[in-house]
OpenMM code with the backbone's topology and positions (N, CA, C; nanometers):
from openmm import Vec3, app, unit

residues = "UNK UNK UNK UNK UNK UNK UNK UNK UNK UNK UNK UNK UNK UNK UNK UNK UNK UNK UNK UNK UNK UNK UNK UNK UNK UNK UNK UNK UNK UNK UNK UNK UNK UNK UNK UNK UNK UNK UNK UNK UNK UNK UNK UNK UNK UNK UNK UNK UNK UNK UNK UNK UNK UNK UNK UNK UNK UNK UNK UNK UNK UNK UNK UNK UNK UNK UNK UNK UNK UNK UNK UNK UNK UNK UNK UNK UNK UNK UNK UNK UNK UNK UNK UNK UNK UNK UNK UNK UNK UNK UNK UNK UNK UNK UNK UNK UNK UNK UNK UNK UNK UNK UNK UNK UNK UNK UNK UNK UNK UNK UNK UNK UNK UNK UNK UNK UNK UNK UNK UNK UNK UNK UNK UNK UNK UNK UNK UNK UNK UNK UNK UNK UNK UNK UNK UNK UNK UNK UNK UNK UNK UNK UNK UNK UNK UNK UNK UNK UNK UNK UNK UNK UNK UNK".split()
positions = [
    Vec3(6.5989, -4.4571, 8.3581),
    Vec3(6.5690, -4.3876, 8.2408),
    Vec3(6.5516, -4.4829, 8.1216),
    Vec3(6.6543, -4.5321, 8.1491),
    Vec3(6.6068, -4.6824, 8.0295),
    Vec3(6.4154, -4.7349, 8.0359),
    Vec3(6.4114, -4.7782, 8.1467),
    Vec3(6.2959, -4.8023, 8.1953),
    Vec3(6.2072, -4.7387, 8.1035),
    Vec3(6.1953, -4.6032, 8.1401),
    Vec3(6.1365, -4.5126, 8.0840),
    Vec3(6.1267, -4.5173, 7.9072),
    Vec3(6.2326, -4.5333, 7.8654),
    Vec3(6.2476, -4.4900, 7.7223),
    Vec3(6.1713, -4.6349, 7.6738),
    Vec3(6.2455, -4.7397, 7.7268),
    Vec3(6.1380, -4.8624, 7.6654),
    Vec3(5.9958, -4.8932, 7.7043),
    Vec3(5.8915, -4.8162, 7.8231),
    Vec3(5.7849, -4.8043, 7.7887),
    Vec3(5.7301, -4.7171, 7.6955),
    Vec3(5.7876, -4.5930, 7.6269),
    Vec3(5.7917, -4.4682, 7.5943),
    Vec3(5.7738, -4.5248, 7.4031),
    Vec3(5.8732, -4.6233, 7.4332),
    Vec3(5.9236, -4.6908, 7.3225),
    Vec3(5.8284, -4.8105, 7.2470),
    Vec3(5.7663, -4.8596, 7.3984),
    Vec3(5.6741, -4.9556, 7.3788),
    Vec3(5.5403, -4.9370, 7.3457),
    Vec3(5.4999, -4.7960, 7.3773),
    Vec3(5.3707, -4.7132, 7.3687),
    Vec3(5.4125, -4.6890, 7.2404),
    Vec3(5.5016, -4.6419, 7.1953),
    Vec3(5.4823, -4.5629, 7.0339),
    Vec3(5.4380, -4.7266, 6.9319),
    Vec3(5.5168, -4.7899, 7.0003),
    Vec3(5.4946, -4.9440, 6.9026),
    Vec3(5.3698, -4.9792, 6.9071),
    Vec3(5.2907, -4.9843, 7.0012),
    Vec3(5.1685, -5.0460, 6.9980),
    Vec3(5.1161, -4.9511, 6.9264),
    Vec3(5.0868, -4.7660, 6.9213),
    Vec3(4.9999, -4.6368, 6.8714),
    Vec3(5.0813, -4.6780, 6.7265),
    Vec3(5.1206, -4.7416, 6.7047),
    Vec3(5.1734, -4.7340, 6.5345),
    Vec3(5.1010, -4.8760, 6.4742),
    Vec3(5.1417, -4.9391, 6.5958),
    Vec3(5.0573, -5.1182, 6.5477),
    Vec3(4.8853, -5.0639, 6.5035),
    Vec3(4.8646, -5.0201, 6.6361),
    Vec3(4.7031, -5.0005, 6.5969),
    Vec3(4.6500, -4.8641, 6.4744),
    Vec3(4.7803, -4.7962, 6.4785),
    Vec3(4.7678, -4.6986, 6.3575),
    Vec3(4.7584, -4.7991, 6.2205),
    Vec3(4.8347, -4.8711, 6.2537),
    Vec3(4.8681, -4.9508, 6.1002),
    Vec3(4.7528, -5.0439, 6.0803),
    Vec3(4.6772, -5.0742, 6.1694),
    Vec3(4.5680, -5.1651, 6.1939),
    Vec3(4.4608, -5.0931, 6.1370),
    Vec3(4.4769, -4.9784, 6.2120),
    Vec3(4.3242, -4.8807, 6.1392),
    Vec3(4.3417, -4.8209, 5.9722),
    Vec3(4.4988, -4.8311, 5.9531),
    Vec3(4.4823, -4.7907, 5.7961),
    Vec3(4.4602, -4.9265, 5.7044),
    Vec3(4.4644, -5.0225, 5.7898),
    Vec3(4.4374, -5.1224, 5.6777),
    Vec3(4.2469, -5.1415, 5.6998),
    Vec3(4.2131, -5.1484, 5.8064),
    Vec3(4.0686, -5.1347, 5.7568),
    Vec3(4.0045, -5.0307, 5.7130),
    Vec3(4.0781, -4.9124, 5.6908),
    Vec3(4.0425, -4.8195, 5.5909),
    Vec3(4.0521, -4.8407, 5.4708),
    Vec3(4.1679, -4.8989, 5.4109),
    Vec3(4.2248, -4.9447, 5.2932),
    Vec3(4.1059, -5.0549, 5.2469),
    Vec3(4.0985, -5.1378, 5.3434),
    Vec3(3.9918, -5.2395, 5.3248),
    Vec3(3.8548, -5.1927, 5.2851),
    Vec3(3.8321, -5.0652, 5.3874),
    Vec3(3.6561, -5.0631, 5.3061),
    Vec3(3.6748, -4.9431, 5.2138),
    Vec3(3.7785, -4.8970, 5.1570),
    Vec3(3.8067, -4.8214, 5.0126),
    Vec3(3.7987, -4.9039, 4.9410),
    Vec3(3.8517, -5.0441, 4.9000),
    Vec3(3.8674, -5.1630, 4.8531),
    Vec3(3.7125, -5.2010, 4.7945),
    Vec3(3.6353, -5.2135, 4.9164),
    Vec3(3.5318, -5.2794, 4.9054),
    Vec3(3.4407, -5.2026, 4.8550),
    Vec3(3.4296, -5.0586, 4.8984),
    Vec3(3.3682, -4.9609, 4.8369),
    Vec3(3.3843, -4.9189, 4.6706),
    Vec3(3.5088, -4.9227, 4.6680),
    Vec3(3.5499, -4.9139, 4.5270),
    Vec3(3.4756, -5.0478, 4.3986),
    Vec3(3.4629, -5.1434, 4.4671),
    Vec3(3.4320, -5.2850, 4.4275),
    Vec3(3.2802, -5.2398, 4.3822),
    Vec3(3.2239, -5.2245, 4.5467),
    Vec3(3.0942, -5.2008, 4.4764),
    Vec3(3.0532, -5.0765, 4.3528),
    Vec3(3.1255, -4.9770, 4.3772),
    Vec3(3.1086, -4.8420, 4.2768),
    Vec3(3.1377, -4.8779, 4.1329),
    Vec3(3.1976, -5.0017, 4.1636),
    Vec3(3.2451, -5.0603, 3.9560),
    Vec3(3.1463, -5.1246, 3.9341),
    Vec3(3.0977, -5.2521, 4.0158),
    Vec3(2.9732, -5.3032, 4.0003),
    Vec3(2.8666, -5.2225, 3.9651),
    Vec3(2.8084, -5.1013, 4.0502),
    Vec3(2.7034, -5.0394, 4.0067),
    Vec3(2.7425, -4.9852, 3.8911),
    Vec3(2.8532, -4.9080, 3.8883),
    Vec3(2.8768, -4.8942, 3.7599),
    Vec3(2.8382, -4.9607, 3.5843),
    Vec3(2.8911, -5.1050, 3.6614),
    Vec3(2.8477, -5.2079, 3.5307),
    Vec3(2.7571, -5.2249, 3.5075),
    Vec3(2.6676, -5.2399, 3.6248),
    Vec3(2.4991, -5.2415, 3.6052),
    Vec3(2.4646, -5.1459, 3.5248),
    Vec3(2.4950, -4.9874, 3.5220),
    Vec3(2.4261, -4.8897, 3.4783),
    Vec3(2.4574, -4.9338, 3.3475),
    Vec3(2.5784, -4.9397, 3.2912),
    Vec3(2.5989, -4.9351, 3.1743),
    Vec3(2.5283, -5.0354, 3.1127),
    Vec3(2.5292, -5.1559, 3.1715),
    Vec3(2.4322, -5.2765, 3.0980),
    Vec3(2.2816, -5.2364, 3.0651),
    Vec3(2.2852, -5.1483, 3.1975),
    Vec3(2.0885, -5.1023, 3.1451),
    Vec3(2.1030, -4.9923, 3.0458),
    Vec3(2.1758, -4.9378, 3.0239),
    Vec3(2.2270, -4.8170, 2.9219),
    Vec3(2.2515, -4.8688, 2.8024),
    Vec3(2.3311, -4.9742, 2.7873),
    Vec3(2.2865, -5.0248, 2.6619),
    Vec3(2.1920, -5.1041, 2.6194),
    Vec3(2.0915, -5.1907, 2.7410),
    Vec3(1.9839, -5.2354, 2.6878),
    Vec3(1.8609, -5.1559, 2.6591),
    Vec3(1.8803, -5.0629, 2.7096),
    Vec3(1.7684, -4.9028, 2.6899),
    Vec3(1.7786, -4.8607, 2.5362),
    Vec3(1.9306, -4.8803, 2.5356),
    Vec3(1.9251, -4.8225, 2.3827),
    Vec3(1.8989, -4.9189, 2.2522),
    Vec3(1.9296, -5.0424, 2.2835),
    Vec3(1.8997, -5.1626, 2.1665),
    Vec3(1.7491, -5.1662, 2.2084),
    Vec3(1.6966, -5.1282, 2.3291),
    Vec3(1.5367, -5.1183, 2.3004),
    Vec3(1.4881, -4.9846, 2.2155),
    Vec3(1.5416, -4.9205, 2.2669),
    Vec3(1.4977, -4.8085, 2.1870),
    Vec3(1.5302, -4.7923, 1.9762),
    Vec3(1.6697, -4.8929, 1.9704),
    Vec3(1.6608, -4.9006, 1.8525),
    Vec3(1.5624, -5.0113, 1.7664),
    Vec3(1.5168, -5.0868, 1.8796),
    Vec3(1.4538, -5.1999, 1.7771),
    Vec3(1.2494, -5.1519, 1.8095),
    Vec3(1.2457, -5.0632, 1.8829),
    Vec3(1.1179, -4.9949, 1.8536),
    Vec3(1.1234, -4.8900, 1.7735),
    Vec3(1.2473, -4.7646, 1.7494),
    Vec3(1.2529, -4.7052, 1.5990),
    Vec3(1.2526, -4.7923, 1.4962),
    Vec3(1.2419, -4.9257, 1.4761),
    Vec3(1.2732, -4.9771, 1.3662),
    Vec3(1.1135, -5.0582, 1.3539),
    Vec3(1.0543, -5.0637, 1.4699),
    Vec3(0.9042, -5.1339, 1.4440),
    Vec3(0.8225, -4.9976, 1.4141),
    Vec3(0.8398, -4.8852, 1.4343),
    Vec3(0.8034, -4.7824, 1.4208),
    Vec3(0.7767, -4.7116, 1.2429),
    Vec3(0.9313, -4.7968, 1.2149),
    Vec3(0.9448, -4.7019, 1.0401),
    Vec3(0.8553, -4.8459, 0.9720),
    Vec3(0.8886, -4.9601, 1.0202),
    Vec3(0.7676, -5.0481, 0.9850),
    Vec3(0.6370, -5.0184, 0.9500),
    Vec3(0.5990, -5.0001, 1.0704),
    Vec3(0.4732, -4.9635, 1.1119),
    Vec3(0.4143, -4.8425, 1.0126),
    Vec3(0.5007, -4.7468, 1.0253),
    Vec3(0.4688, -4.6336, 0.9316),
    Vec3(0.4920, -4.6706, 0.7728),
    Vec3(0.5770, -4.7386, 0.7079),
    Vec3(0.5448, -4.7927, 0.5916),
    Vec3(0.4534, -4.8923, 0.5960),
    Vec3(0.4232, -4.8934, 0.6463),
    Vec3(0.2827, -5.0461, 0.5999),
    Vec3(0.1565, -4.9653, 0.6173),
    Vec3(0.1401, -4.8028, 0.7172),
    Vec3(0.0430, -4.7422, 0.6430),
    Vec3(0.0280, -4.6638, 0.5378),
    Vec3(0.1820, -4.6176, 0.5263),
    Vec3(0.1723, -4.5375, 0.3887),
    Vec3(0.1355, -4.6425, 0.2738),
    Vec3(0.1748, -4.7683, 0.2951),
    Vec3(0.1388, -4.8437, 0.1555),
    Vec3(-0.0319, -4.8577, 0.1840),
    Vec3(-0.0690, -4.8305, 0.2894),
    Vec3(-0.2072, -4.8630, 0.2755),
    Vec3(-0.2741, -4.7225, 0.2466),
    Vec3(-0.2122, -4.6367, 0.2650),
    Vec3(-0.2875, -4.4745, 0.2619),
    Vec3(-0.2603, -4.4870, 0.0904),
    Vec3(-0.1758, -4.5575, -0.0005),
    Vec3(-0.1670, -4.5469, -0.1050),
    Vec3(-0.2654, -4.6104, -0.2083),
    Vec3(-0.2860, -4.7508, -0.1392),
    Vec3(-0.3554, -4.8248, -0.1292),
    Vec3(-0.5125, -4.7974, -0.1406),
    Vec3(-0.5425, -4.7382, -0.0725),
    Vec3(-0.7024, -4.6703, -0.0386),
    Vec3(-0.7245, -4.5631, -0.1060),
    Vec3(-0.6041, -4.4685, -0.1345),
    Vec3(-0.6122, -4.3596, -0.2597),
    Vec3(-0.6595, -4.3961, -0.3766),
    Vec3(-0.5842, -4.5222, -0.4175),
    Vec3(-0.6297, -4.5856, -0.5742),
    Vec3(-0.7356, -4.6458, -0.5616),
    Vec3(-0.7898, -4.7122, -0.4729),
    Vec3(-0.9222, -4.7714, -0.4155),
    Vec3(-1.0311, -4.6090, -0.4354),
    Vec3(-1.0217, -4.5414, -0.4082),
    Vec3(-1.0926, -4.4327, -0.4280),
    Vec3(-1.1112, -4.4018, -0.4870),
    Vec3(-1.0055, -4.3586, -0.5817),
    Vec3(-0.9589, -4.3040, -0.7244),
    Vec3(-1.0599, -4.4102, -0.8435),
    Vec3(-0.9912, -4.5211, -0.8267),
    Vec3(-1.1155, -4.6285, -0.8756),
    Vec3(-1.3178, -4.6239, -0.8281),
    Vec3(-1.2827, -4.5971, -0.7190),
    Vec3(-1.4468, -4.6168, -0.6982),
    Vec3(-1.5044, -4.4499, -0.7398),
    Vec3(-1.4575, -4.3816, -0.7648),
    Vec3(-1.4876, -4.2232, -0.8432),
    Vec3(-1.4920, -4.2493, -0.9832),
    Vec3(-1.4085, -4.3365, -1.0153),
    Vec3(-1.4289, -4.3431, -1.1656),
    Vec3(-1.5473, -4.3880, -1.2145),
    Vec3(-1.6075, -4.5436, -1.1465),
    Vec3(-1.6451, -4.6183, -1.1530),
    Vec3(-1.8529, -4.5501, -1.1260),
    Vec3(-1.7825, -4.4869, -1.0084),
    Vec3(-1.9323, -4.4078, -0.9844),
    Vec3(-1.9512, -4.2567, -1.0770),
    Vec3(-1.8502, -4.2010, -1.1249),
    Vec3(-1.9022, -4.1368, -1.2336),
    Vec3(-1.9180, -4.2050, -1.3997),
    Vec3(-1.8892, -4.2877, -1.4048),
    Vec3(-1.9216, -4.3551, -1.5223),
    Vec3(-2.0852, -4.4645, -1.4657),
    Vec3(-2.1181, -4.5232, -1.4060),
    Vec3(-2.2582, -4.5348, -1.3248),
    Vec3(-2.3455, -4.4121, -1.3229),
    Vec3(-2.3064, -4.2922, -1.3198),
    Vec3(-2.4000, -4.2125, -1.3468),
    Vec3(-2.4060, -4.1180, -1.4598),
    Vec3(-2.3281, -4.1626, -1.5171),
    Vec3(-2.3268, -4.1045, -1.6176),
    Vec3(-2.4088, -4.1797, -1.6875),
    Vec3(-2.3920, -4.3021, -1.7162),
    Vec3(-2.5103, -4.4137, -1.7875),
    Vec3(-2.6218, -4.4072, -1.7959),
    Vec3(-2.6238, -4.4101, -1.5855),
    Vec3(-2.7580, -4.3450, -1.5565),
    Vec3(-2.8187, -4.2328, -1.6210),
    Vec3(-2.7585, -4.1154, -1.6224),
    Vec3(-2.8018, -4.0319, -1.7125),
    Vec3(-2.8455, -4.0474, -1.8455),
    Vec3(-2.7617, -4.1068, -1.8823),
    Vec3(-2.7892, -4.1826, -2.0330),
    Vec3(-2.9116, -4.2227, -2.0396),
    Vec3(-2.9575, -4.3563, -1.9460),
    Vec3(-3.0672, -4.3786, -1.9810),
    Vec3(-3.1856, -4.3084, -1.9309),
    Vec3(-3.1619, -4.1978, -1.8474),
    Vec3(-3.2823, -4.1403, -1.8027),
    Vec3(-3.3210, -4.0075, -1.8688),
    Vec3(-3.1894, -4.0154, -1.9488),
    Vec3(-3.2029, -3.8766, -2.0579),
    Vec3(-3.2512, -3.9565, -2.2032),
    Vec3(-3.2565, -4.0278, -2.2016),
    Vec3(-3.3352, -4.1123, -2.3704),
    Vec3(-3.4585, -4.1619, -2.2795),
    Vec3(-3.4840, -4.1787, -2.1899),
    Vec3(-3.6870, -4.2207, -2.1443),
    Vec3(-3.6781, -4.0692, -2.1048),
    Vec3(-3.6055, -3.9449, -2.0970),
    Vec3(-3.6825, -3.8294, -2.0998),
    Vec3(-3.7881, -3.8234, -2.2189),
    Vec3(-3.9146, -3.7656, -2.2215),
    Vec3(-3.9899, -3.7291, -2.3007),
    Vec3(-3.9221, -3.6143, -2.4179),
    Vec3(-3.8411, -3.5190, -2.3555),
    Vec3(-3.8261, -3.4259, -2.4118),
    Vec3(-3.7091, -3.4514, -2.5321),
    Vec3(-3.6120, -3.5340, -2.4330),
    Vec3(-3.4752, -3.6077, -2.5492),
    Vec3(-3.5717, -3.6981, -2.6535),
    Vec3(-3.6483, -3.7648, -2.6262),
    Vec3(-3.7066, -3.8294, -2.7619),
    Vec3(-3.7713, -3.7567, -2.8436),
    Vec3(-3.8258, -3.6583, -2.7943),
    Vec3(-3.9323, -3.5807, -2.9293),
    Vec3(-3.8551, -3.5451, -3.0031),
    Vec3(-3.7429, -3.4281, -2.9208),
    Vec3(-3.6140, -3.4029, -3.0420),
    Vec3(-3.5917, -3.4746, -3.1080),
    Vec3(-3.5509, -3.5821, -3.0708),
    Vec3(-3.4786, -3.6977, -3.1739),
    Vec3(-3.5967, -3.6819, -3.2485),
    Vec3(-3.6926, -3.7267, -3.2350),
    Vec3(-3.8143, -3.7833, -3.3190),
    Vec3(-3.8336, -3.6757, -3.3989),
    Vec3(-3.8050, -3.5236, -3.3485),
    Vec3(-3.8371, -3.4358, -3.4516),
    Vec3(-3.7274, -3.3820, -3.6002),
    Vec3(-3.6334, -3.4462, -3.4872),
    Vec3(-3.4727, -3.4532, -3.5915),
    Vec3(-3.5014, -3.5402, -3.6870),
    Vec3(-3.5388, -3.6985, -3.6575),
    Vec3(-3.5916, -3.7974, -3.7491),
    Vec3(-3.6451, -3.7241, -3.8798),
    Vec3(-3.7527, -3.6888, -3.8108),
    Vec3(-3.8808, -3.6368, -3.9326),
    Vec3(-3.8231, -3.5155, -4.0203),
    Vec3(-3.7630, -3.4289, -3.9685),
    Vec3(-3.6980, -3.3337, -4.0597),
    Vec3(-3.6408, -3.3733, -4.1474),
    Vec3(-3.5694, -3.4914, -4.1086),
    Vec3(-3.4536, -3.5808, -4.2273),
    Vec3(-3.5224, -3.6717, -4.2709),
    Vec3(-3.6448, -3.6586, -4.2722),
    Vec3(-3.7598, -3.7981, -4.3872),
    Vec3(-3.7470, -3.7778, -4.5593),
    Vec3(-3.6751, -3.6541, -4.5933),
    Vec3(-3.5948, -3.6363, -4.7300),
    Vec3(-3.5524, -3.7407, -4.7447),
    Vec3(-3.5249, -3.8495, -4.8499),
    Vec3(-3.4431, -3.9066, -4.8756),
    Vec3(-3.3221, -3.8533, -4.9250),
    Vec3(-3.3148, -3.7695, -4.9980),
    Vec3(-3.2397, -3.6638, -5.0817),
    Vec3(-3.1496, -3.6229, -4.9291),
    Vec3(-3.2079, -3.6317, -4.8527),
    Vec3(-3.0982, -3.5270, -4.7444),
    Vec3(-3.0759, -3.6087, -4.6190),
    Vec3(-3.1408, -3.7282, -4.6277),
    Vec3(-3.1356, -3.8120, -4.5552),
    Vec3(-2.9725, -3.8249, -4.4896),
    Vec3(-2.8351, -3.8810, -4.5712),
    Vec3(-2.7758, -3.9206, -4.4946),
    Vec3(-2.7268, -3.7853, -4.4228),
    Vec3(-2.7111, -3.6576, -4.4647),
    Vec3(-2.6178, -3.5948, -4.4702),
    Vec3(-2.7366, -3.4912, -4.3089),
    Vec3(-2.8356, -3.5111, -4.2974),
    Vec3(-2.9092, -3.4756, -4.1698),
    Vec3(-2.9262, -3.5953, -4.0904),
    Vec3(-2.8875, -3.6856, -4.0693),
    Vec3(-2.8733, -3.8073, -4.0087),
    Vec3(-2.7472, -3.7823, -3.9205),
    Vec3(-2.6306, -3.7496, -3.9945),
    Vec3(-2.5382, -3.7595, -3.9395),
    Vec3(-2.5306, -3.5885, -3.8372),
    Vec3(-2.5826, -3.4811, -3.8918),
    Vec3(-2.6050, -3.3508, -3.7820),
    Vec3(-2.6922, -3.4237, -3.6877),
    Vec3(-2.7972, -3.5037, -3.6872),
    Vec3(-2.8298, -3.5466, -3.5723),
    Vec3(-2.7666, -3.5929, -3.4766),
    Vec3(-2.7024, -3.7395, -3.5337),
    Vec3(-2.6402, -3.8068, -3.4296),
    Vec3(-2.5252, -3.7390, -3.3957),
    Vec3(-2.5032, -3.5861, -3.4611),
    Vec3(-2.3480, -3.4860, -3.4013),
    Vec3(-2.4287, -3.4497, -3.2586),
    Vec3(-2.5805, -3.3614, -3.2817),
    Vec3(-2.6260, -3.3467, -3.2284),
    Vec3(-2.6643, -3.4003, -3.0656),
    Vec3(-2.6344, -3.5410, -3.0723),
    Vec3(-2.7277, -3.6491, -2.9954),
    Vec3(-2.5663, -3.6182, -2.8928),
    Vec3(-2.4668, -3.6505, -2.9727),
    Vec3(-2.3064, -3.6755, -2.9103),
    Vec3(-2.2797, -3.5655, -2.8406),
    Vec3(-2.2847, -3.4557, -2.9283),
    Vec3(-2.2696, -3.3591, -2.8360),
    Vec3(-2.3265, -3.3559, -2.6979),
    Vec3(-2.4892, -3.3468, -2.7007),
    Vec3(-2.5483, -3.3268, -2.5753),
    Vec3(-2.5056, -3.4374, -2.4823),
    Vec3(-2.5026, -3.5471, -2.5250),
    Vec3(-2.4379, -3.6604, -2.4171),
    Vec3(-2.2567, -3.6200, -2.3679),
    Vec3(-2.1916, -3.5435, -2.4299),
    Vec3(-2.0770, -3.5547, -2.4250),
    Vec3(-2.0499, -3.4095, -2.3038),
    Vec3(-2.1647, -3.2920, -2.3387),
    Vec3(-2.1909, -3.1984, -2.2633),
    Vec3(-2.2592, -3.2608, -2.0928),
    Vec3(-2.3448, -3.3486, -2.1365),
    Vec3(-2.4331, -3.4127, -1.9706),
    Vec3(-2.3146, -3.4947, -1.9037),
    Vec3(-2.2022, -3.5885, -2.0008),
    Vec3(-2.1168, -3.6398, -1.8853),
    Vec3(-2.0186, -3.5241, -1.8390),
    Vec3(-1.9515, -3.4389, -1.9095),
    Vec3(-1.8680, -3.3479, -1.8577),
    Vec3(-1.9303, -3.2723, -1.7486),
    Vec3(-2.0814, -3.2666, -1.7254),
    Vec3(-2.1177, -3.1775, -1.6651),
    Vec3(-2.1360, -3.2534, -1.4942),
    Vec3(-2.1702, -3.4153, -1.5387),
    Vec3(-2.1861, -3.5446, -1.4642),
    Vec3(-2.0586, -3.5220, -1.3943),
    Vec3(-1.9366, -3.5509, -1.4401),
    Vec3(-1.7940, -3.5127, -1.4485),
    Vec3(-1.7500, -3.4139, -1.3229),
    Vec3(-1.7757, -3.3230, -1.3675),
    Vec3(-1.7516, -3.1929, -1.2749),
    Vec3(-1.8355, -3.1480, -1.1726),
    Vec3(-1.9244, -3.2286, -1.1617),
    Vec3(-2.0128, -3.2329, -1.0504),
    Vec3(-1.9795, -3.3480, -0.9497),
    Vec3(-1.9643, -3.4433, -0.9749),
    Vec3(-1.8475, -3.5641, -0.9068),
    Vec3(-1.7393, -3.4785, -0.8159),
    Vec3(-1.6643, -3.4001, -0.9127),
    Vec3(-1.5411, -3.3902, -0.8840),
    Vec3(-1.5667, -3.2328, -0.7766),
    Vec3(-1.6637, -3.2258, -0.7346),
    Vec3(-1.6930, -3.0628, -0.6799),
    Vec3(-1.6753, -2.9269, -0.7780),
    Vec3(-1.6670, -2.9265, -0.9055),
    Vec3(-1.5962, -2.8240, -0.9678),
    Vec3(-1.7634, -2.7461, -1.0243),
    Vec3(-1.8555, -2.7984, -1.0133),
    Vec3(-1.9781, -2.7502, -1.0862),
    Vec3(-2.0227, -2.7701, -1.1647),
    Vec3(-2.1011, -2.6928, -1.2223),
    Vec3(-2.1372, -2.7277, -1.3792),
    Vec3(-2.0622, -2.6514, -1.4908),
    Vec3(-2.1099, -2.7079, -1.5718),
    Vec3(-2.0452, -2.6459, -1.7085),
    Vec3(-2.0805, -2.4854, -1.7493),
] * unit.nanometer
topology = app.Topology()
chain = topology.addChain("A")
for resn in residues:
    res = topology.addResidue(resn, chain)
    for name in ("N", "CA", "C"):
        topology.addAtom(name, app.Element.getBySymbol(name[0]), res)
């Protein structure tokens, strides 16, 4: 019976040896598994924050980008603003001079002249003329004016 109990005895020793054998290479590839799951881990996070310092330093070429056209959309406004001025005062001139080689603007004048060949009344119809002359030029650019600007005529 002895016999017995120390193979009995000897079997449980070895089913515990190799029990203890198999929990350590379990233990072992939890170990190793675990190892790698931190690693990937670290990886993610490294690309997680380089995703985001990319993403912050293209919001920031972005608000760049967008102020350097607003300064140019500002830019090209006054550029406009200027070349409207510039081309209604050009035609307005124009007008000017194509309204004095009108035939019809000179006779007036010429007939305004001659009315005021009084000396006696000379200065004082001289000056209703040239009110005269101002006005109508002052009426043709406003009208120059608002025709530029889409608004019509006077």
């Amino acid at each position: 019976m002895t016999h017995i109990l120390s193979i009995i005895s000897k079997e449980r020793c070895e089913n515990m040896v190799d029990y203890i054998k198999r929990l350590k290479v379990y233990i072992r590839w939890f170990q190793d598994l675990e190892i790698n799951y931190s690693l990937e881990q670290e990886k993610l996070k490294n690309s997680l924050e380089m995703t985001q310092q990319k993403s912050i330093e293209i919001e920031l070429l972005l608000k760049i980008k967008e102020d350097e056209l607003n300064s140019i959309i500002v830019e090209m406004r006054r550029n406009c603003s200027s070349l409207q001025e510039k081309f209604i005062k050009e035609e307005a001139e124009k007008s000017v001079v194509v309204a004095a080689n009108d035939s019809s603007s000179i006779n007036y004048i010429k007939e305004a002249r001659l009315r005021c060949s009084d000396p006696y009344e000379a200065p004082s119809c001289h000056e209703d003329t040239s009110h005269l002359l101002e006005g109508w030029i002052i009426k043709h650019f406003t009208s120059l004016w608002l025709n530029a600007v889409g608004l019509g005529r006077v």
